[in-house]
C-alpha positions as CSV (number, residue, x, y, z in Angstrom):
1,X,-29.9,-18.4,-26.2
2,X,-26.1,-19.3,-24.5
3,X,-23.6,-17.1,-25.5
4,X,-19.9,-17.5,-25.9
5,X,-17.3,-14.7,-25.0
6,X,-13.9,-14.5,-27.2
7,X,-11.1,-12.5,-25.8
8,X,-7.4,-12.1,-27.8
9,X,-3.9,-12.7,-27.4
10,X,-0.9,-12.5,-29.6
11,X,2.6,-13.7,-29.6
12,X,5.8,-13.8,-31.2
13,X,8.1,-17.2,-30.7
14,X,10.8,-18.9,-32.0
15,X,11.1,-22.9,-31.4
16,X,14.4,-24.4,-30.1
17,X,14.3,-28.0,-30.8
18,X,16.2,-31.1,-32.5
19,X,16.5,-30.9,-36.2
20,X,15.7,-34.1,-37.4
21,X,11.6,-34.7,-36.1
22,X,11.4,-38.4,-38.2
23,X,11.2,-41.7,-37.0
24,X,12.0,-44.9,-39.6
25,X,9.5,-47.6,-38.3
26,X,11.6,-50.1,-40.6
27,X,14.9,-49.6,-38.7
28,X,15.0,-49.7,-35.0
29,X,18.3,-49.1,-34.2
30,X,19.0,-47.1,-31.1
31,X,21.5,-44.0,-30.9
32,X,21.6,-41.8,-27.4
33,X,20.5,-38.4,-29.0
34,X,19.9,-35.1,-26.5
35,X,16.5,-33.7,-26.9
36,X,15.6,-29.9,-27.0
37,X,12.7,-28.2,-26.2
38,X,12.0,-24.3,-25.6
39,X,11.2,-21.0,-27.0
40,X,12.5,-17.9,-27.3
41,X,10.1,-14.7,-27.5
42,X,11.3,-10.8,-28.0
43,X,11.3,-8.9,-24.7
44,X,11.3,-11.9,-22.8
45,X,13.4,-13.5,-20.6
46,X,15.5,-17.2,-21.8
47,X,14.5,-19.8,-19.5
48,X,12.3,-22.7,-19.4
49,X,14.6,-25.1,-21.7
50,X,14.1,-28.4,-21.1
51,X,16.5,-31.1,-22.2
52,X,16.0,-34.6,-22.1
53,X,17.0,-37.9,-23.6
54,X,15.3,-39.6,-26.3
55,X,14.3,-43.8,-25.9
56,X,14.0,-46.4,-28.4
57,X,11.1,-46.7,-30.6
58,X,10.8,-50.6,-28.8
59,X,10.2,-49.0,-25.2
60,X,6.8,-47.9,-24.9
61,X,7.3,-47.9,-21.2
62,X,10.4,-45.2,-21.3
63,X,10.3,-42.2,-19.9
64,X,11.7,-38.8,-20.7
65,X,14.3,-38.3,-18.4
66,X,15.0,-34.7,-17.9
67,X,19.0,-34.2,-18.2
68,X,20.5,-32.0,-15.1
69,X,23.9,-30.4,-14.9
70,X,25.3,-32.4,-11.8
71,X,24.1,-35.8,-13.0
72,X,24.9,-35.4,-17.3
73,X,27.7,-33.0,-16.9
74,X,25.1,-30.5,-19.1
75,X,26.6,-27.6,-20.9
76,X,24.6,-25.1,-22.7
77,X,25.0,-22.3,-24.5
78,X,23.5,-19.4,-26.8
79,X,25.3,-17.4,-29.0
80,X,28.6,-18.1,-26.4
81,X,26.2,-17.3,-23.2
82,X,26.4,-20.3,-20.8
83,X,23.1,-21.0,-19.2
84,X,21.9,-21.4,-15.2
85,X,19.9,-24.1,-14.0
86,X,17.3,-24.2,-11.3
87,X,14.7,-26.9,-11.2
88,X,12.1,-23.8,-11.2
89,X,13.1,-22.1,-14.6
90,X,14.9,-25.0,-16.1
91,X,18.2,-23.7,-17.9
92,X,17.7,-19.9,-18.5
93,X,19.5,-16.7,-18.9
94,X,19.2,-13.1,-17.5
95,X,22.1,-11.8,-19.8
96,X,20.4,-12.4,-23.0
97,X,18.4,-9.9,-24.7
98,X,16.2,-12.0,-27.5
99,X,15.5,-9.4,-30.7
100,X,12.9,-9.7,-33.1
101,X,14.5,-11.1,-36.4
102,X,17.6,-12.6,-34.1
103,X,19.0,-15.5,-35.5
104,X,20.3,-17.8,-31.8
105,X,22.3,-20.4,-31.5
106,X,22.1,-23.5,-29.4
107,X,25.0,-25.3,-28.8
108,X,24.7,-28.5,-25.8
109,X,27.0,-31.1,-24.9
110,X,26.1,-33.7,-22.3
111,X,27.2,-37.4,-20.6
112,X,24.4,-39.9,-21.8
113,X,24.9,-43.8,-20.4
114,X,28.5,-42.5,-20.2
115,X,28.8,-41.1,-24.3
116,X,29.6,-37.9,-24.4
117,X,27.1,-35.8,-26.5
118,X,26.4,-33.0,-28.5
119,X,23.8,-31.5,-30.2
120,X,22.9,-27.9,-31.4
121,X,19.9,-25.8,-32.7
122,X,19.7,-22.6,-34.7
123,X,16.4,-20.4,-34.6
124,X,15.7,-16.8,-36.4
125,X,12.9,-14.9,-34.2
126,X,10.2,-14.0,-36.4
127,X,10.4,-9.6,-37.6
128,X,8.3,-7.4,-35.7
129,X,4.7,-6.1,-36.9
130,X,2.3,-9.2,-36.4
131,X,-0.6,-8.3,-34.0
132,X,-4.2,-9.2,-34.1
133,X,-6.1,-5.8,-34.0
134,X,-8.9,-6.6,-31.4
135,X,-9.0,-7.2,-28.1
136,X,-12.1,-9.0,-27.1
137,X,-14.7,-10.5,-29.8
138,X,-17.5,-10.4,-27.2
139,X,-20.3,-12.2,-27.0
140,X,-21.3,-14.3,-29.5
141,X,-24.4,-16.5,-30.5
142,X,-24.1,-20.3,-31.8
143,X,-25.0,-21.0,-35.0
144,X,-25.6,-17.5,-35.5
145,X,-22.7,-15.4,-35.2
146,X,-19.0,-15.8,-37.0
147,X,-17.2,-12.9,-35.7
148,X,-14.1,-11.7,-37.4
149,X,-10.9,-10.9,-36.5
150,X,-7.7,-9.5,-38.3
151,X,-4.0,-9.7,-37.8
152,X,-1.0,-8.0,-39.6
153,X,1.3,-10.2,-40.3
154,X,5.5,-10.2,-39.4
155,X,7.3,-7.7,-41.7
156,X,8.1,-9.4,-44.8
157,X,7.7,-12.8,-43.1
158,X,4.8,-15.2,-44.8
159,X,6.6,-18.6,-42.8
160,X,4.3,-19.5,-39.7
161,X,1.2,-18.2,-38.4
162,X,-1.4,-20.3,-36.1
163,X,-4.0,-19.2,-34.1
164,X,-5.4,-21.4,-30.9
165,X,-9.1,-21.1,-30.4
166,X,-9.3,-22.5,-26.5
167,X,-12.3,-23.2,-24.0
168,X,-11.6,-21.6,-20.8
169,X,-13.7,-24.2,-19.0
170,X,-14.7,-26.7,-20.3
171,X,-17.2,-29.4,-18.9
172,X,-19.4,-32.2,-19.5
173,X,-22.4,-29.8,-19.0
174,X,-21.5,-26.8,-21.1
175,X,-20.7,-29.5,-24.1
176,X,-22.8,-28.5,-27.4
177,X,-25.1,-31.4,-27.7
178,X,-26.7,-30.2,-30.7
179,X,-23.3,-29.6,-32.4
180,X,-23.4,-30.0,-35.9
181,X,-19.5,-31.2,-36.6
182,X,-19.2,-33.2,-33.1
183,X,-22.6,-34.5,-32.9
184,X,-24.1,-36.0,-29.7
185,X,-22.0,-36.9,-26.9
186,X,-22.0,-38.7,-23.0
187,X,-20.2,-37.5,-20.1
188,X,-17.7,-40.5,-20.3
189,X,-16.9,-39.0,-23.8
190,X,-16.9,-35.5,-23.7
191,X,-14.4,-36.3,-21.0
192,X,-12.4,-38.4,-23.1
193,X,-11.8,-36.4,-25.4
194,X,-12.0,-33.1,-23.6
195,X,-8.2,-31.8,-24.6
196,X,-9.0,-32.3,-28.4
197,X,-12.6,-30.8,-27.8
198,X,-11.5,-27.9,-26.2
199,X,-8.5,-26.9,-28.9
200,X,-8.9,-25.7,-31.7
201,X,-6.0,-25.0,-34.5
202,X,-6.6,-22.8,-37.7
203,X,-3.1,-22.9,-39.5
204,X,-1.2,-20.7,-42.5
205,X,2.0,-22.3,-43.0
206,X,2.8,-20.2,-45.9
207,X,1.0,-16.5,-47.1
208,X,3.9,-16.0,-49.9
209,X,1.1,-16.0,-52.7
210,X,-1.2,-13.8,-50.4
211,X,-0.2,-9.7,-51.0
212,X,-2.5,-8.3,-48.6
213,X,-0.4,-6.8,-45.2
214,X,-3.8,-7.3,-43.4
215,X,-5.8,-10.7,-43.1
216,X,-9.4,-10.9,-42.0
217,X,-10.6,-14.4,-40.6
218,X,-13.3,-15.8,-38.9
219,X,-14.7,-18.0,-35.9
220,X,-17.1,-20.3,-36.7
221,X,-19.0,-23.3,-35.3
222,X,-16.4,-25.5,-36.2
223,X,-13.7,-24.2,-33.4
224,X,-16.6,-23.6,-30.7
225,X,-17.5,-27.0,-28.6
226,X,-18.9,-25.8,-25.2
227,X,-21.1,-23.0,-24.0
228,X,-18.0,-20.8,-21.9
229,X,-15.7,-18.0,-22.4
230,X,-12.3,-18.7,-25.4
231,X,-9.5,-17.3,-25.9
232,X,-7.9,-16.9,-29.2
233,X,-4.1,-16.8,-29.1
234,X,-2.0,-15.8,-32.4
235,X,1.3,-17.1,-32.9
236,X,4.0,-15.7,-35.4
237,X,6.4,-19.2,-35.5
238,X,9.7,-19.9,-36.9
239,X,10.6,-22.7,-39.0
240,X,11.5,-25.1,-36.6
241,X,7.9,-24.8,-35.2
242,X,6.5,-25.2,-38.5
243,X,8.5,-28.8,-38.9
244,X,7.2,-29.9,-35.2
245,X,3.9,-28.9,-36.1
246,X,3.1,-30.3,-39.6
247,X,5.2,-33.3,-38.9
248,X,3.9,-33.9,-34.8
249,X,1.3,-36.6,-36.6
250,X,4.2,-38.3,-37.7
251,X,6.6,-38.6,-34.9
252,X,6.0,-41.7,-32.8
């Protein structure tokens, strides 16, 4: 019988991003608006913050163009720190130490089709204490085992938590083709769809109503697709992750 091997990560983020993740399909008016995207993590280093520009609705042809210091006049800052640039780690900073349960401040102005912009994003880093308590699930059977794991969760924070459940490799010939959720599948299709196949999501978007510090859960058929090693990757998210997340369906 093929076996699957599970091994764990964890990790503690906060999302920088735009505020306001809606789109109204009735009104297509156009505005320049800067674009944010990045994370902050405790004990690790600022960098890799992307900004770009967003594009109308209309343009399904538009793409994101990144926005660069020498060409949109880009200023950024957090808490008062001015960033760097390099094309390697984006904008970034060695001079800022990001704290578990630090609330940052994103401040950027920039030159869009000559407007001068501004836009700015606040983020609280999730409290210490979440971590998964195993390291490696090991081997497990199909359709036969549903090994668990548990995490404690942030102190006194119920927000955010998801957990990513991902094939390692992937392929046409490791698909389960006697899957009982997916069901049979050709190459063409498997490959098709090979991103969504190999991701899996479980989500708890609020544990205010759950008392227990520790939380057991499982892994079951329904986030295993292919006969090859996963990894299971915990996340401990601030609000403005939650928003992208629950809302990503909605944003065209």
């Amino acid at each position: 019988m093929k076996k699957i091997i599970i091994s764990i990560v964890f990790v503690v983020f906060a999302a920088i991003g735009c505020d306001d993740a809606t789109v109204n399909n009735s009104d297509f008016e156009y505005d320049e608006k800067i674009v944010i995207q990045g994370f902050l993590s405790p004990g690790k280093a600022v960098e890799n913050i992307k900004l770009t520009r967003n594009n109308p609705v209309t343009n399904k042809n538009a793409s994101s163009e990144e926005l660069l210091p020498e060409t949109n006049n880009v200023v950024v800052t957090i808490n008062g720190v001015k960033l760097d640039y390099s094309p390697s780690r984006k904008y970034y900073s060695d001079r800022i130490n990001v704290e578990s349960h630090g609330v940052y401040v994103l401040k950027v102005t920039a030159v869009i089709d000559g407007k001068s912009l501004t836009a700015s994003s606040t983020t609280v880093v999730p409290p210490s204490g979440f971590q998964i308590l195993e390291e490696n699930l090991g081997d497990i059977k199909f359709d036969v085992d549903s090994p668990d794991f548990s995490f404690t969760r942030s102190m006194n924070y119920d927000e955010f938590y998801l957990f990513s459940i991902v094939a390692q490799n992937p392929d046409t010939l490791n698909y389960i083709q006697n899957h009982p959720f997916q069901g049979q599948r050709n190459g063409k299709e498997v490959l098709d769809e090979l991103n969504q196949l190999s991701h899996n999501l479980e989500i708890f978007s609020d544990l205010s109503n759950v008392s227990e510090n520790l939380i057991t859960l499982s892994v079951g058929m329904e986030n295993t697709n292919f006969y090859t090693n996963y990894k299971l990757v915990g996340y401990a998210a601030d609000r403005n992750y939650k928003d992208f997340v629950l809302t990503a369906l909605d944003v065209q």
